[in-house]
N, C-alpha and C positions, 0 to 999 in steps of 0.2 A: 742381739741383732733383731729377733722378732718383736722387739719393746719399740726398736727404733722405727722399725718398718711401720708397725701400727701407727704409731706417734705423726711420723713424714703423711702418713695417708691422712689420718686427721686432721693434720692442719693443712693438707691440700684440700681435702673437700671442704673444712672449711672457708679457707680462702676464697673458693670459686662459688659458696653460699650467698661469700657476703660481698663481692663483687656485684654479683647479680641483681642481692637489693638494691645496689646502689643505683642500677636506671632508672631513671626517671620519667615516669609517664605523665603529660601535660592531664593537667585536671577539665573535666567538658568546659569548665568558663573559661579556661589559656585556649581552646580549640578558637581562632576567628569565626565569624558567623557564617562568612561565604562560604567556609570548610564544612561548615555542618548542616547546610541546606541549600541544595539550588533555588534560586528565587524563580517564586511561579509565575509562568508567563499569562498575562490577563486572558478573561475567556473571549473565542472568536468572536465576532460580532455576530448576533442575528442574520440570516436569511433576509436581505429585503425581501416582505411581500409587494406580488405585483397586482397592480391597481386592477379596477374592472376590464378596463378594456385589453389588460398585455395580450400578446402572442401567447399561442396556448397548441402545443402538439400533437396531432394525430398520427401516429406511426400506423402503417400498414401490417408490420408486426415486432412486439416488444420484443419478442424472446426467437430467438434466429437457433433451430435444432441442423447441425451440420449431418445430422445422419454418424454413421462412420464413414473416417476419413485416413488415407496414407500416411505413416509416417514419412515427413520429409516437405514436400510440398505445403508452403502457407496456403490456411485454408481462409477464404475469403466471400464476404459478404455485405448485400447496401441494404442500409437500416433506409426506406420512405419512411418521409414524414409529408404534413402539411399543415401548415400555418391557419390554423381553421379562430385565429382572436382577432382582434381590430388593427393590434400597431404590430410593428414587423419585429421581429426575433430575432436577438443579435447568442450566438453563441459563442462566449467567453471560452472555455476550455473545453477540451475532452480528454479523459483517459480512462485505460482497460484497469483491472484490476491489480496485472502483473504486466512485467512488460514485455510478455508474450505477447499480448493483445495489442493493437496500437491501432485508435482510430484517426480519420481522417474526416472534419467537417469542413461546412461553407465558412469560409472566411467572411462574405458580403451577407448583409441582413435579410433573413429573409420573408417578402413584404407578406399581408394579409391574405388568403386564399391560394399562396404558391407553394410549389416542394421543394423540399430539398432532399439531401442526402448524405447520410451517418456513412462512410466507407469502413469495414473493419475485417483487420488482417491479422491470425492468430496464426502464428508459429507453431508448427507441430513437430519438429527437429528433437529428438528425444524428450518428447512427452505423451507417450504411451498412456494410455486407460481413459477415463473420462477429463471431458472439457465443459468446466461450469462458471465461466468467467463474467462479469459486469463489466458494463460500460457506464460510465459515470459523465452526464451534461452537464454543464455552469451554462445557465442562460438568464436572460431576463424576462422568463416564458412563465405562465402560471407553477407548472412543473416544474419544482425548483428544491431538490436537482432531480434532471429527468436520467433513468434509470433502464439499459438493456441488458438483455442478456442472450449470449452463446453459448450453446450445448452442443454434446454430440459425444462420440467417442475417436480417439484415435489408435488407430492396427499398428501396431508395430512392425516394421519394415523386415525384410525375409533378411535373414544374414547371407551375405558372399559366398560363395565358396561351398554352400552346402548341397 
C-alpha cells in the first residue's frame, strides 16, 4: 500500500510539473510595441520671449506672510502690481500650487503705467502647521512666468466640547 501511495504522489507532482511547463510566456518580440512603451509625447514648446517693449510687473510685494492665521476661515490677500513696460499685459492663466490656493486675476489687459490685481484665497479647513504655497502667472509680460508666494502659519482650531 505504501508502494502505491508513493508511486500516486509521484506521478501527481509530476503531472502538475509538467503542466506548468506547458505555459507559455510570449517572447519580448510577440509583446506589440504599444505594450512595451508609451510613446513620448514631444517636448513643450519654448517660453515665447517678449520683445523690448512687453509689459513687465512691478508687484508691491512678491511674497505675501499671513502671519498666523485660524483654522477655518479662508485666508485671503491682493497681490499690487503695476504695468511699469510700454504694451499692456494680458494674463493668460493663473494657478496656486494646490488647490487650496485659488487665484483670482484681471480678465482685461492691463494698459502701460496702470495696476492691477492678483486676488488670492487659501483654504485653511484642516490644514494645520505651515503655509508655503506658489502662485503661478502665464502672461505675455517680460516675467515669464511671473511667480508669488504665501506664507504663514495656520492654529489649529480649539476642539468642541472641551
Amino acid at each position: 500500500m505504501k508502494k502505491v501511495f508513493i508511486t500516486f504522489l509521484c506521478i501527481s507532482v509530476g503531472a502538475a510539473v509538467a503542466t506548468a511547463q506547458d505555459r507559455k510566456i510570449p517572447a519580448p518580440s510577440a509583446v506589440p510595441a504599444a505594450q512595451v512603451a508609451a510613446p513620448v509625447p514631444p517636448p513643450a514648446p519654448a517660453p515665447k520671449h517678449a520683445g523690448p517693449n512687453a509689459g513687465k510687473f512691478r508687484f508691491s510685494e512678491e511674497t505675501h506672510d499671513y502671519g498666523e492665521v485660524p483654522e477655518g476661515p479662508v485666508a485671503e490677500t491682493d497681490f499690487v502690481f503695476k504695468n511699469v513696460g510700454k504694451e499692456p499685459i494680458v494674463i493668460n492663466e493663473a494657478h496656486g500650487s494646490c488647490g487650496c490656493t485659488v487665484p483670482q486675476w484681471p480678465q482685461e489687459p492691463i494698459q502701460p503705467g496702470r495696476k492691477g490685481t492678483i486676488h488670492v484665497a487659501y483654504a485653511t479647513q484642516g490644514r494645520t502647521g505651515p503655509i508655503n504655497k506658489d502662485i503661478t502667472i502665464n502672461s505675455n509680460a517680460t516675467q515669464q512666468p511671473m511667480i508669488l508666494h504665501i506664507t504663514g502659519s495656520v492654529k489649529a482650531a480649539p476642539v468642541a466640547g472641551n
